[in-house]
N, C-alpha and C positions, 0 to 999 in steps of 0.2 A: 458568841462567835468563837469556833474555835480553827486554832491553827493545824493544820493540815500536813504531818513529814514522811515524806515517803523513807522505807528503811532501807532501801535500797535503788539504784539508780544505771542504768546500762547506755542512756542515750548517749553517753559520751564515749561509747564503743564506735559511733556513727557522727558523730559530732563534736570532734575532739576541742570545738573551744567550750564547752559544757561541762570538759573533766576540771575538777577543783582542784587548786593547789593544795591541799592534803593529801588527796589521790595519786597527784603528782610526783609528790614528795614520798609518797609510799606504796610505790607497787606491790611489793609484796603482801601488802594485805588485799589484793584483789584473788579473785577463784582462779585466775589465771592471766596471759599475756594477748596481745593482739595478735591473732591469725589463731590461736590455740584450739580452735575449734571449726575452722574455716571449712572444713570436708565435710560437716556434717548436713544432712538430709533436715534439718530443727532449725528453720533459718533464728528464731528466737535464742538457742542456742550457742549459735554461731556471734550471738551478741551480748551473751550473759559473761561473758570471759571477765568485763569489767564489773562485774557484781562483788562488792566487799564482800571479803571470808569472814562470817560471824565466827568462826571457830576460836578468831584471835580476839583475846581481852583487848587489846586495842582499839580494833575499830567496836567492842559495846560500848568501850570507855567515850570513845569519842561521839556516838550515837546517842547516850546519858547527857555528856555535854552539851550538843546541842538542845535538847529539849529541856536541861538546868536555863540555858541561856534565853530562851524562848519564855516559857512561864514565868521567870522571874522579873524579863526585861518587857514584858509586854500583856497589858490587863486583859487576856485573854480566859474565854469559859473551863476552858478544856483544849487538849491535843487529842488530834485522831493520829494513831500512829500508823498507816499506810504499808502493812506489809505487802498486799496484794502487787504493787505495784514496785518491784520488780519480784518475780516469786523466784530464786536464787538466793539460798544463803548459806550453802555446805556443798562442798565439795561431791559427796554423793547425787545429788540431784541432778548436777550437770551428767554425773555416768548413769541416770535413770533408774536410782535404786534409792533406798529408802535411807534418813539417816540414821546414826545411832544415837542410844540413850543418851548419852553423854552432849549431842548435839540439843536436845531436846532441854534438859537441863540448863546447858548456858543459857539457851534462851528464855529460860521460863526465871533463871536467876537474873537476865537483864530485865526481864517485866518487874519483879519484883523491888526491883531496884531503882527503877523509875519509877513505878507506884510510891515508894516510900520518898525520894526528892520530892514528886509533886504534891504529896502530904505534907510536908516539911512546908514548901512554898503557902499552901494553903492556909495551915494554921498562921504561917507568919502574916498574910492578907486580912484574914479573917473572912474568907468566902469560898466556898467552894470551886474546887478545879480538878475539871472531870477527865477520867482517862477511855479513849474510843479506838478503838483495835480496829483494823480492815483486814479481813481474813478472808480464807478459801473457802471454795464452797462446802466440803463436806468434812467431820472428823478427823476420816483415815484419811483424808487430802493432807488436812492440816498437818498428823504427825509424821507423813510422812515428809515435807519438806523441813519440818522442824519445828513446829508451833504445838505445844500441848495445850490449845484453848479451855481443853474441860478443869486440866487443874487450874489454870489463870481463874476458870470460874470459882471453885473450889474455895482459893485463897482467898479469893473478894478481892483480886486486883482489878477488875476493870466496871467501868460504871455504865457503859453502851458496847454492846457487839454488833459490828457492822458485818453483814457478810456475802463474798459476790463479787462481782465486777466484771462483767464481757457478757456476753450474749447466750449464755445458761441460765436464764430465767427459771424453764420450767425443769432445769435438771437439780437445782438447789432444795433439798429438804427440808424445807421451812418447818413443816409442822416438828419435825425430830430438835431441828433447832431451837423455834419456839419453847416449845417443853424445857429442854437446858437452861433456858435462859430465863423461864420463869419458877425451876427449881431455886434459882440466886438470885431472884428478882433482879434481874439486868433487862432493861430494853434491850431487842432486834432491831435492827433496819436490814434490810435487803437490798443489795445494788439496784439502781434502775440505771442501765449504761446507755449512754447516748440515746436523745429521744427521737421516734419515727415519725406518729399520730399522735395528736393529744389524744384520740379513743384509742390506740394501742396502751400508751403508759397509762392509761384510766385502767385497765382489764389488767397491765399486768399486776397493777396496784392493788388492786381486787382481788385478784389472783391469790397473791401474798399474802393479803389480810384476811383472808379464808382460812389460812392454814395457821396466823397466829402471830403474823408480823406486827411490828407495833408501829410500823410505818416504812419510809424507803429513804433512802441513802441516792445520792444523784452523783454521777461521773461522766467525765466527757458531756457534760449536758448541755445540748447548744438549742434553743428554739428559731 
């Protein structure tokens, strides 16, 4: 069983009893204020304002704490860490441009850095506790919001890559993935997002396994 934390969160841009007294108590670590984006044509946009700024050592510090607090307090397999879901974490993204190194950096030093707690956790258990990323669909996706998944592969920080999520099945490059991920012997899954048919999610399962998937990942999944 593992526990499931999304890195980032926007419903309470729309649902202001969902924003947490952390949040509350610290706006300024969010990408922006309510209305900061109200004009634009991106209605998602329009709702990313409340997306934490990774830029600031504060909110990684506090996104480490919770997953310290998680695997230590609860006998769980592994954390998936949920980037997907909200994709906002730098300040460029919201203005539709790519980030910079230095963006890519903190975050590849927050992986690393929860990699090594949940190490620590681990040996103190004496069983393994695995780390599961949810990422975007393609590389130059990834770096561009901020996520260097090839060096995370690189490092040997993560044990499953999850990747996907919405209704681009057949836009995801499985087989390119695959490959990555069996250069560093890491399992694949590939989103399967809400299901329609059980013979649609059969095909698209198929789909994916053709090109090298090691199996599927399930979101929003309601029968």
């Amino acid at each position: 069983m593992f526990a499931s934390y999304r890195m980032n969160m926007i419903q309470d841009s729309w649902q202001r009893s969902f924003r947490t007294k952390w949040k509350r108590e610290h706006p300024e670590l969010c990408l922006g204020e309510r209305g900061s984006y109200e004009n634009s044509d991106n209605e998602e946009l329009r709702h990313c304002w409340s997306s934490l700024d990774w830029e600031h050592e504060a909110v990684r510090d506090q996104r480490l704490a919770v997953i310290e607090e998680i695997c230590s307090g609860y006998d769980v397999d592994g954390m998936e860490l949920d980037f997907w879901r909200w994709p906002a974490f730098f300040k460029p993204t919201l203005e539709q441009k790519p980030v910079e190194q230095r963006h890519l950096d903190a975050m590849t030093d927050f992986m690393r850095r929860a990699r090594g707690r949940m190490m620590e956790i681990e040996s103190e258990r004496g069983r393994p506790l695995l780390l599961a990323p949810r990422v975007f669909d393609t590389l130059d996706v990834n770096r561009r919001m901020g996520l260097d998944v090839e060096t995370w592969l690189e490092e040997g920080l993560l044990d499953i890559l999850v990747v996907g999520g919405d209704y681009t099945y057949y836009s995801i490059p499985v087989a390119d993935w695959a490959e990555i991920a069996r250069r560093y012997d890491v399992p694949l899954y590939v989103c399967l997002y809400r299901s329609t048919t059980v013979e649609q999610d059969r095909a698209v399962t198929t789909y994916h396994s053709s090109f090298g998937s090691d199996g599927v990942y399930t979101f929003n999944f309601k029968l």
